[in-house]
mmCIF file of the C-alpha atoms, coordinates in Angstrom:
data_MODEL
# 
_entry.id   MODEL 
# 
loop_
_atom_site.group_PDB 
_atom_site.id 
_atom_site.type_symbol 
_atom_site.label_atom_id 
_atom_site.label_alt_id 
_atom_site.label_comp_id 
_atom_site.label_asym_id 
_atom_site.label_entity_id 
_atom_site.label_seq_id 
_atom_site.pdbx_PDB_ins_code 
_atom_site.Cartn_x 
_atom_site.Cartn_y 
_atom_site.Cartn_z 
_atom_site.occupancy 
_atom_site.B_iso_or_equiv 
_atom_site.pdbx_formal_charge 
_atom_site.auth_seq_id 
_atom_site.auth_comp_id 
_atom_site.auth_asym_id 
_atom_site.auth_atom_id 
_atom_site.pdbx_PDB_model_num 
ATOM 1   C CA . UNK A 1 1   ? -2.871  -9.393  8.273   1.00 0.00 ? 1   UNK A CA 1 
ATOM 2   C CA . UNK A 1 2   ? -3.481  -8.460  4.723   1.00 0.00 ? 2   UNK A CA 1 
ATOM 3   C CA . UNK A 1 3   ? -0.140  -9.782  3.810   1.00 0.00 ? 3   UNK A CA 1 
ATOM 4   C CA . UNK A 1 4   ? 1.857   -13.177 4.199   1.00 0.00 ? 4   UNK A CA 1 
ATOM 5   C CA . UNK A 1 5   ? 4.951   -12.350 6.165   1.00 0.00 ? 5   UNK A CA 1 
ATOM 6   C CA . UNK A 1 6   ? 6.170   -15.970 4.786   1.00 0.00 ? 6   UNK A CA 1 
ATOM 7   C CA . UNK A 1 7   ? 5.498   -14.907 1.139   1.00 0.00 ? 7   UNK A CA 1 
ATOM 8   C CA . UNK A 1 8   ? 6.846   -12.023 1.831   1.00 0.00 ? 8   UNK A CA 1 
ATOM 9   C CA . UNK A 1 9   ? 10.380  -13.136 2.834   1.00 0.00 ? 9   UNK A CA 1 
ATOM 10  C CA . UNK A 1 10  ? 10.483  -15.982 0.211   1.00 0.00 ? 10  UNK A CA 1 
ATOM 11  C CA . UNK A 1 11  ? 11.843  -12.832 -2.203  1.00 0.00 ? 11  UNK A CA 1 
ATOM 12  C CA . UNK A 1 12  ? 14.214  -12.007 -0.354  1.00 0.00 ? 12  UNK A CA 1 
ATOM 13  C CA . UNK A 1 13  ? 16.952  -14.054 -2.265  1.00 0.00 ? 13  UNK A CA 1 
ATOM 14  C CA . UNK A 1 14  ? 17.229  -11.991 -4.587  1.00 0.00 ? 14  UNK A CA 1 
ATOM 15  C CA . UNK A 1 15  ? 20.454  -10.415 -6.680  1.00 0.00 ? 15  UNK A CA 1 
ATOM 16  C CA . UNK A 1 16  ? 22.159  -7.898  -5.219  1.00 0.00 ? 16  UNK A CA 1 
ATOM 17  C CA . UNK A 1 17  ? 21.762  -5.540  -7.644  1.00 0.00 ? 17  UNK A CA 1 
ATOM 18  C CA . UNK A 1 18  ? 18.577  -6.234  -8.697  1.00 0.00 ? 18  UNK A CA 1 
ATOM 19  C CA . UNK A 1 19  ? 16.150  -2.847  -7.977  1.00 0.00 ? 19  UNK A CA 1 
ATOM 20  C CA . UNK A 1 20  ? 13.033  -3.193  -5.614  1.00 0.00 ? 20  UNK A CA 1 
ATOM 21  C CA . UNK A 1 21  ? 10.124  -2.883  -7.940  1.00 0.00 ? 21  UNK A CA 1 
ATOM 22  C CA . UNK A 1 22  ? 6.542   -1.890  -6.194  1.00 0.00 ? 22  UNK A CA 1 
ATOM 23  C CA . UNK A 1 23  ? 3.574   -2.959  -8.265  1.00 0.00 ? 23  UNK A CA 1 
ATOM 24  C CA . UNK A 1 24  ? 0.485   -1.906  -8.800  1.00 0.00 ? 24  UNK A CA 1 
ATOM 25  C CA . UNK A 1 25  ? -3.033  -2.547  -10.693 1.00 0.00 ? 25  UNK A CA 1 
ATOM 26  C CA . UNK A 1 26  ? -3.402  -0.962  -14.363 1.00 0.00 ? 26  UNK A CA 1 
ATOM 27  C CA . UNK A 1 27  ? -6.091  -0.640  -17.045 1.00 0.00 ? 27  UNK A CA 1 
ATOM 28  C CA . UNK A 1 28  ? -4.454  -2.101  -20.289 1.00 0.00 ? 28  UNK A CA 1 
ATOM 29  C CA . UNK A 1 29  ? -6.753  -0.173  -22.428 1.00 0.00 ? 29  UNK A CA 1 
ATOM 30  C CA . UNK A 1 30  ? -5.261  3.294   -20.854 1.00 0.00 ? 30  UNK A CA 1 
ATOM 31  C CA . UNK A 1 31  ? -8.342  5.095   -21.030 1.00 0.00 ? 31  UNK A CA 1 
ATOM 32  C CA . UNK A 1 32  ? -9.067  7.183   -17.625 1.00 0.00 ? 32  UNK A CA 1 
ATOM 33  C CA . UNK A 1 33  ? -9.065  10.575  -16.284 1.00 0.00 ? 33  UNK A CA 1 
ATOM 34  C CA . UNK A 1 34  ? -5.905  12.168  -16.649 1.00 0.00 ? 34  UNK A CA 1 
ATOM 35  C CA . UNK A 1 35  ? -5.262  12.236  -12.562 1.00 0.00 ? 35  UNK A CA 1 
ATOM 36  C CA . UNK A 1 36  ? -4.819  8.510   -12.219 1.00 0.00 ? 36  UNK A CA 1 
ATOM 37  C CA . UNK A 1 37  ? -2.136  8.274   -15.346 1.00 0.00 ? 37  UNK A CA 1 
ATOM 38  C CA . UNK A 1 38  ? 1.398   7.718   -14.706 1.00 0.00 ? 38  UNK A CA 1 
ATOM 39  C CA . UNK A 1 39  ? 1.702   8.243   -18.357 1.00 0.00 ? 39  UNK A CA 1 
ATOM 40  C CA . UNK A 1 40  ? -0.429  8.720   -21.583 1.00 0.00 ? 40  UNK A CA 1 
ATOM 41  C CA . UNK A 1 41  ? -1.375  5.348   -22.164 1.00 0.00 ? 41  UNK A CA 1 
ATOM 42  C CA . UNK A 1 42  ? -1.369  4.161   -18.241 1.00 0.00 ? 42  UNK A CA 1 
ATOM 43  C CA . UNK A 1 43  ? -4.213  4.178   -15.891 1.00 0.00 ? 43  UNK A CA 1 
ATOM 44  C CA . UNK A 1 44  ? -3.828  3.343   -12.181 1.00 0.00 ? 44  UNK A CA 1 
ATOM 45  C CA . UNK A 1 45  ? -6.865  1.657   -10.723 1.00 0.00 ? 45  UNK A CA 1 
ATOM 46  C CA . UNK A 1 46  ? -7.739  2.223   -7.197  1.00 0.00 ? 46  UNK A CA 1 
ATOM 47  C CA . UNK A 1 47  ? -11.034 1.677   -5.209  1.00 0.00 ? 47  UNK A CA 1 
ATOM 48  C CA . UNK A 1 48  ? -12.585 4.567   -3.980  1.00 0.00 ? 48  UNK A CA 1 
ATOM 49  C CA . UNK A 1 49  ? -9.698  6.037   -0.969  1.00 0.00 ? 49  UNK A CA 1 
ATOM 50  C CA . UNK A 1 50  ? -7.671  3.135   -1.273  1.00 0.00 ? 50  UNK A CA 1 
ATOM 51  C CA . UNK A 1 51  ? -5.010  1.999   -3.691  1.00 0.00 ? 51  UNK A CA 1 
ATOM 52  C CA . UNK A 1 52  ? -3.706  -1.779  -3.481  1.00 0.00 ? 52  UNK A CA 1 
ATOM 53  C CA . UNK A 1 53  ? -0.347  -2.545  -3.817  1.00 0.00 ? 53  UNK A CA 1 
ATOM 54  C CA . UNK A 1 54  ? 1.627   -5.475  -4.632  1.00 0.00 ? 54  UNK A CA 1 
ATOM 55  C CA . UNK A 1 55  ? 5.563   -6.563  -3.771  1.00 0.00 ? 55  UNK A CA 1 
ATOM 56  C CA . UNK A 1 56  ? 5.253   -9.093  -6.190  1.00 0.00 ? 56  UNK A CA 1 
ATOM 57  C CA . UNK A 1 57  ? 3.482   -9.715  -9.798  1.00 0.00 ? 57  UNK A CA 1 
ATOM 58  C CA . UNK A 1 58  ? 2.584   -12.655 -8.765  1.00 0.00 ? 58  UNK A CA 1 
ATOM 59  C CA . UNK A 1 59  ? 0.315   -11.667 -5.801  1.00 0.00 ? 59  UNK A CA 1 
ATOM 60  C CA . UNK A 1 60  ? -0.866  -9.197  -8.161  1.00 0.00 ? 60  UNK A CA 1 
ATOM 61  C CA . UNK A 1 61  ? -1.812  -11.660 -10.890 1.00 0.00 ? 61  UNK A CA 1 
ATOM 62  C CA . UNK A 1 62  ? -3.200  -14.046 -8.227  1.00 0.00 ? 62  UNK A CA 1 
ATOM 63  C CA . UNK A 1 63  ? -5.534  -11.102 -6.737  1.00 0.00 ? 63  UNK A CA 1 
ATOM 64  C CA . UNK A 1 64  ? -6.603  -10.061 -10.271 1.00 0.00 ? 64  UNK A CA 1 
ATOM 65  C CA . UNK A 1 65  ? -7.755  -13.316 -11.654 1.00 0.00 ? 65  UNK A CA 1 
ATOM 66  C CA . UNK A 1 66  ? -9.963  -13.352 -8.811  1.00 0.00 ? 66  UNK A CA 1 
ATOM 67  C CA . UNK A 1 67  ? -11.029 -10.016 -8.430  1.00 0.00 ? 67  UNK A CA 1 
ATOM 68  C CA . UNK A 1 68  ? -11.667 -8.977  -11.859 1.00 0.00 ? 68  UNK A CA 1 
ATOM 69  C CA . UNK A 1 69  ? -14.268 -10.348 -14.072 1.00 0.00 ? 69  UNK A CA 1 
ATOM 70  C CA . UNK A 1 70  ? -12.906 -11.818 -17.435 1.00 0.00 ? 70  UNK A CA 1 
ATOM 71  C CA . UNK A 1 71  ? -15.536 -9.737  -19.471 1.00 0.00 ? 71  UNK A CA 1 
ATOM 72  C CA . UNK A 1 72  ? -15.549 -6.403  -16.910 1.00 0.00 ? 72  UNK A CA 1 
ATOM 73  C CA . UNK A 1 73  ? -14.593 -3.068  -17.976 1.00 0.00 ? 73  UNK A CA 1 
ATOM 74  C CA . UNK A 1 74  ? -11.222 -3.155  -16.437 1.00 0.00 ? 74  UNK A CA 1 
ATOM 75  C CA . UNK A 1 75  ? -7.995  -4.936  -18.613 1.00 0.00 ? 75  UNK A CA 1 
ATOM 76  C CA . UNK A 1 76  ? -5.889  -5.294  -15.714 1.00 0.00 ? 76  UNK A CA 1 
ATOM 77  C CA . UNK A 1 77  ? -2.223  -5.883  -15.660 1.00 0.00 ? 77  UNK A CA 1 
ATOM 78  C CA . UNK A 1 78  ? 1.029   -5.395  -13.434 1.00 0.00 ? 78  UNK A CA 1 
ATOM 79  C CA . UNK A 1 79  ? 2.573   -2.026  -13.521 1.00 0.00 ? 79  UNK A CA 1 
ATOM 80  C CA . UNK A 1 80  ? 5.902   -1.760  -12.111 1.00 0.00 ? 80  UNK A CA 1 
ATOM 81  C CA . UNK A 1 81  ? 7.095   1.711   -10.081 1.00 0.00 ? 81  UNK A CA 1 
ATOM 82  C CA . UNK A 1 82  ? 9.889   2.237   -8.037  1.00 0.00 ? 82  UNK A CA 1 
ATOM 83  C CA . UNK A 1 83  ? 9.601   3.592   -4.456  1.00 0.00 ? 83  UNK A CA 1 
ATOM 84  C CA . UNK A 1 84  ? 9.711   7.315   -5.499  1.00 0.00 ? 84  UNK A CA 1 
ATOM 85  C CA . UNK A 1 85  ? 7.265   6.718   -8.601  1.00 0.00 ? 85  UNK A CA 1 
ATOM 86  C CA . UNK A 1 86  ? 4.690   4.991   -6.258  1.00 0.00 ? 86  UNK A CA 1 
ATOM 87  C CA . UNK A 1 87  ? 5.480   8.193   -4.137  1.00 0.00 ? 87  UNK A CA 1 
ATOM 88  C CA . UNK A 1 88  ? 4.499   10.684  -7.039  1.00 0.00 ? 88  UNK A CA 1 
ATOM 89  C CA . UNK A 1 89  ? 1.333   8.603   -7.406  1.00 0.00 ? 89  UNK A CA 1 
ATOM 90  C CA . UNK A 1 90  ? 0.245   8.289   -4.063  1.00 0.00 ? 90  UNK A CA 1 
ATOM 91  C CA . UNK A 1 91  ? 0.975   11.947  -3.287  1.00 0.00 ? 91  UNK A CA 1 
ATOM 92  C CA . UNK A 1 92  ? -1.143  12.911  -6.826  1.00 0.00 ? 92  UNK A CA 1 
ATOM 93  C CA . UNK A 1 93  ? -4.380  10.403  -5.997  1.00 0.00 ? 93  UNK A CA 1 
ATOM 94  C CA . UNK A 1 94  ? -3.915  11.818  -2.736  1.00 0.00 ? 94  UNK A CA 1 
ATOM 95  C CA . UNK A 1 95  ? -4.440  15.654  -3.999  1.00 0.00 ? 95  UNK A CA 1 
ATOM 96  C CA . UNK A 1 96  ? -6.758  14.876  -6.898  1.00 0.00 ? 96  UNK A CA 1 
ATOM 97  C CA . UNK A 1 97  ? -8.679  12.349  -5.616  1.00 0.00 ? 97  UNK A CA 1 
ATOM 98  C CA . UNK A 1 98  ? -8.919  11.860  -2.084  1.00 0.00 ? 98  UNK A CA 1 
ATOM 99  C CA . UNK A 1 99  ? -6.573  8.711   -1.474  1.00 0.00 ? 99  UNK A CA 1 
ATOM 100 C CA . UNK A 1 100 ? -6.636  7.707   1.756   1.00 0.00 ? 100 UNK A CA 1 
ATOM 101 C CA . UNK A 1 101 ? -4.803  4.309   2.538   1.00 0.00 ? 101 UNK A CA 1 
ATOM 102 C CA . UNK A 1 102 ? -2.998  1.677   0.720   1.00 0.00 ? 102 UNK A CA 1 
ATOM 103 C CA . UNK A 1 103 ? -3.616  -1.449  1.313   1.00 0.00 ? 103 UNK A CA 1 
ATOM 104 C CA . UNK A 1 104 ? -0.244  -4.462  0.673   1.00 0.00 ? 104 UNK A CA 1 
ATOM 105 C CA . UNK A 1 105 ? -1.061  -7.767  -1.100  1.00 0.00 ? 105 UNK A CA 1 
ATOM 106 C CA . UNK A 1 106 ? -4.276  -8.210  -0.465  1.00 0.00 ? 106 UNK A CA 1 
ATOM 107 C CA . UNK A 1 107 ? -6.700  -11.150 -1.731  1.00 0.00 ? 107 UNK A CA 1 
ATOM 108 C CA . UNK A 1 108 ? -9.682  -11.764 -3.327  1.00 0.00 ? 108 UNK A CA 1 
ATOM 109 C CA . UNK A 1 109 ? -12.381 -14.481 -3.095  1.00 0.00 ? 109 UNK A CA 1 
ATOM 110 C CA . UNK A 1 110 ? -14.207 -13.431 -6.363  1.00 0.00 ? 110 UNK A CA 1 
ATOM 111 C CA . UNK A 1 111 ? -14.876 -10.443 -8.217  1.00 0.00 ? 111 UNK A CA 1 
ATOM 112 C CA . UNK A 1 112 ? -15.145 -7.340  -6.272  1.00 0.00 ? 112 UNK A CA 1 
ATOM 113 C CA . UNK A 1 113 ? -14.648 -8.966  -2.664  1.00 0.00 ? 113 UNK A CA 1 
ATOM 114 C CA . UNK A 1 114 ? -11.202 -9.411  -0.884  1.00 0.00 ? 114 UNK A CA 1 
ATOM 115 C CA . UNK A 1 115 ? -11.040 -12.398 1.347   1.00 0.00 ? 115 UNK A CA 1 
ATOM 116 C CA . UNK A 1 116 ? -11.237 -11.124 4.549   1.00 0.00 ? 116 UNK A CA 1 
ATOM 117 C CA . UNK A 1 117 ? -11.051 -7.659  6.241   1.00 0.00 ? 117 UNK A CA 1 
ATOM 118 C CA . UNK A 1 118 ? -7.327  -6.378  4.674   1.00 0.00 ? 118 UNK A CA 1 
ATOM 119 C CA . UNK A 1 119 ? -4.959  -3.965  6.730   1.00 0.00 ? 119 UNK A CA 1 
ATOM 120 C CA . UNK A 1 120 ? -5.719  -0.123  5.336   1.00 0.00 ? 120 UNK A CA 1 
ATOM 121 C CA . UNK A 1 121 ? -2.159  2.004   5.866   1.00 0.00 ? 121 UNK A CA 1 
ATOM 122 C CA . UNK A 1 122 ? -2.345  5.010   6.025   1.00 0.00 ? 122 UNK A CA 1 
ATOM 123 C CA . UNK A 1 123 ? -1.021  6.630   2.205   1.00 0.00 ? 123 UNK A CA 1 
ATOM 124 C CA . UNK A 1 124 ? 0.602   9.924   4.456   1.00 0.00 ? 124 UNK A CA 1 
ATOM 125 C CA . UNK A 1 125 ? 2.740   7.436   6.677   1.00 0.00 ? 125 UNK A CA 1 
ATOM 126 C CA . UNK A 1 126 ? 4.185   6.007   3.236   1.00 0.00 ? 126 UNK A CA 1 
ATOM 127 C CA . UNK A 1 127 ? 4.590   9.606   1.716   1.00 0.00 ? 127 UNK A CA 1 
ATOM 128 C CA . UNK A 1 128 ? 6.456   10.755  4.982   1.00 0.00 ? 128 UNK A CA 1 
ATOM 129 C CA . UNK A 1 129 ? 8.893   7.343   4.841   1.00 0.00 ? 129 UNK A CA 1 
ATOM 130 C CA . UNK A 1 130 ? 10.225  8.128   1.557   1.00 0.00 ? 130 UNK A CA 1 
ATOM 131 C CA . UNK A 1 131 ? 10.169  11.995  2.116   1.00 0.00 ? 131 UNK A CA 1 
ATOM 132 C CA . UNK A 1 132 ? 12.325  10.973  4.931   1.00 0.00 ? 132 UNK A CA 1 
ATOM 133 C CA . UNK A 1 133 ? 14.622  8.687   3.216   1.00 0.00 ? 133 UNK A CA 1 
ATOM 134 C CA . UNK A 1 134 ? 15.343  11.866  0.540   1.00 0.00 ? 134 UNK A CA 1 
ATOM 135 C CA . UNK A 1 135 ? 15.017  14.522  3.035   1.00 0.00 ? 135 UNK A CA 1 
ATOM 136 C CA . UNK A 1 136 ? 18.000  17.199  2.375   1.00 0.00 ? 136 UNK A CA 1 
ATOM 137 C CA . UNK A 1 137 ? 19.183  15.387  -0.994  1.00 0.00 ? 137 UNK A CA 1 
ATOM 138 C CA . UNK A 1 138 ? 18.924  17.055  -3.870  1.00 0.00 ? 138 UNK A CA 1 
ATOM 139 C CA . UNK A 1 139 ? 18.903  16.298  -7.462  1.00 0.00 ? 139 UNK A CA 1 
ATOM 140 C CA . UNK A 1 140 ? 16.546  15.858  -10.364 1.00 0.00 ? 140 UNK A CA 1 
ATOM 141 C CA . UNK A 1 141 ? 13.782  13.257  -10.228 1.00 0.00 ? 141 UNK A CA 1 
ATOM 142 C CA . UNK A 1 142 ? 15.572  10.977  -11.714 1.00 0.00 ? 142 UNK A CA 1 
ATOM 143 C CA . UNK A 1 143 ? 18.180  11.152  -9.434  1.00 0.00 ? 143 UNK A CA 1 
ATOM 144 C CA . UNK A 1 144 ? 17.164  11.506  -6.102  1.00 0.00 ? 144 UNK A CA 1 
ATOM 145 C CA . UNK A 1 145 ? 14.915  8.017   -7.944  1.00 0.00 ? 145 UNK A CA 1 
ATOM 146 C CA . UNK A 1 146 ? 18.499  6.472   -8.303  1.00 0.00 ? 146 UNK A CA 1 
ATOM 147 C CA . UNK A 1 147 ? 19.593  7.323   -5.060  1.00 0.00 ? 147 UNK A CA 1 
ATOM 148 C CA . UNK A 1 148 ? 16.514  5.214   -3.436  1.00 0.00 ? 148 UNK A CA 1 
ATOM 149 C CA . UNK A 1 149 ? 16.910  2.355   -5.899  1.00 0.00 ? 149 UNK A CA 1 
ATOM 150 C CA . UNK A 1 150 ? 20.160  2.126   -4.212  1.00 0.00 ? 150 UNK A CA 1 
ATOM 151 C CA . UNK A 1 151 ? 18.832  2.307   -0.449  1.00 0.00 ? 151 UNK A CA 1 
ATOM 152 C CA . UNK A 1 152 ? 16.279  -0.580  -1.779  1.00 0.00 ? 152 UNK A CA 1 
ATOM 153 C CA . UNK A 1 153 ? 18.561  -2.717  -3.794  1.00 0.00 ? 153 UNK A CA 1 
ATOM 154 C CA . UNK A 1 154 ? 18.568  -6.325  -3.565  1.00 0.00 ? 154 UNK A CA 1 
ATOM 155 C CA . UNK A 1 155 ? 17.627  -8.361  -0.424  1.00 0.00 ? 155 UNK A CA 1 
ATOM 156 C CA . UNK A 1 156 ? 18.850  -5.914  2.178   1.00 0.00 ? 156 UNK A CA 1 
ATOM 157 C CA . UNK A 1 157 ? 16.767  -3.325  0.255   1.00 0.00 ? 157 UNK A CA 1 
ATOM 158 C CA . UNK A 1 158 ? 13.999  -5.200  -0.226  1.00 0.00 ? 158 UNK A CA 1 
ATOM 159 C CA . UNK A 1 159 ? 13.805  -6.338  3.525   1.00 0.00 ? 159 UNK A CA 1 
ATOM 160 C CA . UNK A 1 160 ? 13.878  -2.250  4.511   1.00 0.00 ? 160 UNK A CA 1 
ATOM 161 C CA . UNK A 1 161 ? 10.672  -2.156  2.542   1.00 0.00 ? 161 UNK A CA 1 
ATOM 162 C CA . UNK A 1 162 ? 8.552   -5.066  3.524   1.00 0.00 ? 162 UNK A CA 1 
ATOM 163 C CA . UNK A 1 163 ? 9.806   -4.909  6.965   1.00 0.00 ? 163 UNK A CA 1 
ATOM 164 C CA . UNK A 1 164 ? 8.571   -1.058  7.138   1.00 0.00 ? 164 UNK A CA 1 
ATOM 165 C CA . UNK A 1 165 ? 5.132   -2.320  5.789   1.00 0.00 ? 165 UNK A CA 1 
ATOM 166 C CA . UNK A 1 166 ? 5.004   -5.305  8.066   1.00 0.00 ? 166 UNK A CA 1 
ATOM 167 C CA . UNK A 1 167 ? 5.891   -2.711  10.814  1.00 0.00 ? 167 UNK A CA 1 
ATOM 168 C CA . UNK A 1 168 ? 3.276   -0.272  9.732   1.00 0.00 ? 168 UNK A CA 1 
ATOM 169 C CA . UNK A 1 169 ? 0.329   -2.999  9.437   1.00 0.00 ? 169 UNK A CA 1 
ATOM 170 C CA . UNK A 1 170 ? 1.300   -4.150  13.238  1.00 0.00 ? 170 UNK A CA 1 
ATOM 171 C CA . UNK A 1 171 ? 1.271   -0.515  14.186  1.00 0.00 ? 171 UNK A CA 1 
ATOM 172 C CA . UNK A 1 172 ? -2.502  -0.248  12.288  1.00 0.00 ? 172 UNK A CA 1 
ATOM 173 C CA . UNK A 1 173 ? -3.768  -3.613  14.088  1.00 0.00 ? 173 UNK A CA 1 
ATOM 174 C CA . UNK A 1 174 ? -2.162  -1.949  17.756  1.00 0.00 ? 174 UNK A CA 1 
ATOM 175 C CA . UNK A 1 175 ? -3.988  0.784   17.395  1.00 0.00 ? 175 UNK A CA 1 
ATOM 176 C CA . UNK A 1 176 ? -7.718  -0.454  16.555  1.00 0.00 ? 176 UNK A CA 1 
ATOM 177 C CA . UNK A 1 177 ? -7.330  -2.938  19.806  1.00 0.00 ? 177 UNK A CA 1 
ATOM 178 C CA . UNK A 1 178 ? -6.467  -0.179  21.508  1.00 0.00 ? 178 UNK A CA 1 
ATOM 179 C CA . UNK A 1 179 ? -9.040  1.844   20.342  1.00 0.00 ? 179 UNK A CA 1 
ATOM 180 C CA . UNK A 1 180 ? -11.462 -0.906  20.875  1.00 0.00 ? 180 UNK A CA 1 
ATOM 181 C CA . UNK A 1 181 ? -10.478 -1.446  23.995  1.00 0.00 ? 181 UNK A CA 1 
ATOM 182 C CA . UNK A 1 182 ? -11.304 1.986   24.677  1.00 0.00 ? 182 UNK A CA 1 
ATOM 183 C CA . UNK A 1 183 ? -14.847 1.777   23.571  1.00 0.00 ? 183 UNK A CA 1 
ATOM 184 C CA . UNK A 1 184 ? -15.175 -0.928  25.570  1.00 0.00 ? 184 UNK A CA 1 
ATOM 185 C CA . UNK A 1 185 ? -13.909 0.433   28.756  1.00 0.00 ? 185 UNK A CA 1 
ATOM 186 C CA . UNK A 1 186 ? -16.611 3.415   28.055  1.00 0.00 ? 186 UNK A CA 1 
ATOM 187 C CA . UNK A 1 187 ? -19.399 1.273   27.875  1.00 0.00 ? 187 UNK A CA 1 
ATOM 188 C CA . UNK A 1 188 ? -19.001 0.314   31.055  1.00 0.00 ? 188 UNK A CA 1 
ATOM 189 C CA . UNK A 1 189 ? -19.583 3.947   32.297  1.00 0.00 ? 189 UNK A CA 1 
ATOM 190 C CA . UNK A 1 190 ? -22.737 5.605   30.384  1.00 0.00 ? 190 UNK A CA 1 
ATOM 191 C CA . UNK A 1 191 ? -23.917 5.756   33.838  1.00 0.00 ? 191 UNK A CA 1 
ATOM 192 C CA . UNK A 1 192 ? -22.744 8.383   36.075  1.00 0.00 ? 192 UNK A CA 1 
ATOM 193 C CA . UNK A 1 193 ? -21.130 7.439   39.238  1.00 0.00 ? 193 UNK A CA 1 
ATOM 194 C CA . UNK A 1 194 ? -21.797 9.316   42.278  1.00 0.00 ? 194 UNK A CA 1 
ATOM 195 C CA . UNK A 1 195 ? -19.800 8.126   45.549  1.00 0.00 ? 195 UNK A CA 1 
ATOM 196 C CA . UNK A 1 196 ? -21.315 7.864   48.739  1.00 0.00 ? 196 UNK A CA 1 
ATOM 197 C CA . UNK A 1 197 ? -20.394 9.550   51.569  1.00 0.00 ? 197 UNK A CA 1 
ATOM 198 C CA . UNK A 1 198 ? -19.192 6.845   54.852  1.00 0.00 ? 198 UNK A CA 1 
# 
């Protein structure tokens, strides 16, 4: 899996009041197209149709000191979002630039290459859990934000989340067995079979 379901749970002690933060990878010197800002000075970094994401800065500062070169074109640091902010971005890299799956606490082996072959989730099967979670409310941005900072508060919250994306990831790695298994199955029949009569 692309994530550690022990690291995972070992933030799960966590205040009760304290909000779920979602983080992801951003270019300290702020200077991209306009699409992948959050704000003026903000630039989300994503690889091709995929955007990593981290439930912890220090998974994210682990993956970037090994990802990154020290002297590459990208400054990268943690930027925190809340469920409905990572939302807004997904949905926008989505429409403006062809996002296609998000990818939880992944690793890297050195710069440019991720340890091993990470779990891709689909980015509409994150945009339709939080649609879902707001469906009917309504409010301004900022509130229907407060409302979900509630659902994700503290370690109950914060167990809805990871234990959606653990969920999701086991739902990913189901499907490509069974789709391989499939494939499989089929190429034991590119010959046509013709019965005999008795």
């Amino acid at each position: 899996m692309s994530t550690n379901e022990g690291d995972k749970h070992m933030f799960l002690s966590s205040p009760t009041n304290e909000p779920t933060e979602i983080y992801v990878i951003a270019d300290a010197q702020g200077n991209g197209e306009e699409e992948t800002r959050v704000s003026s000075i903000v630039r989300i970094i994503f690889d091709r149709d995929v955007l990593t994401v981290f439930t912890s800065p220090e998974t994210l500062r682990d993956y970037t000191k090994a990802y990154f070169p020290e002297d590459g074109p990208v400054q990268p640091v943690a930027y925190a979002l809340n469920p409905l902010r990572l939302m807004s971005v997904v949905s926008q890299l989505e429409d403006t630039k062809d996002l296609k799956y998000l990818v939880f606490d992944p690793s890297a082996v050195c710069d440019g290459r991720w340890s091993e072959p990470q779990i891709k989730v689909p980015a509409k099967a994150y945009l339709r859990y939080i649609a879902a979670l707001i469906d009917g409310e309504s409010g301004t941005f900022e509130q229907l934000a407060a409302k979900l900072d509630d659902h994700f508060a503290g370690s109950e919250g914060r167990a809805k989340l990871l234990a959606w994306i653990i969920a999701q990831e086991k739902e990913v790695i189901a499907k490509a067995a069974y789709e391989a298994g499939v494939l499989e199955e089929d190429s034991w029949s590119e010959d046509p079979y013709f019965p005999t009569g008795s």
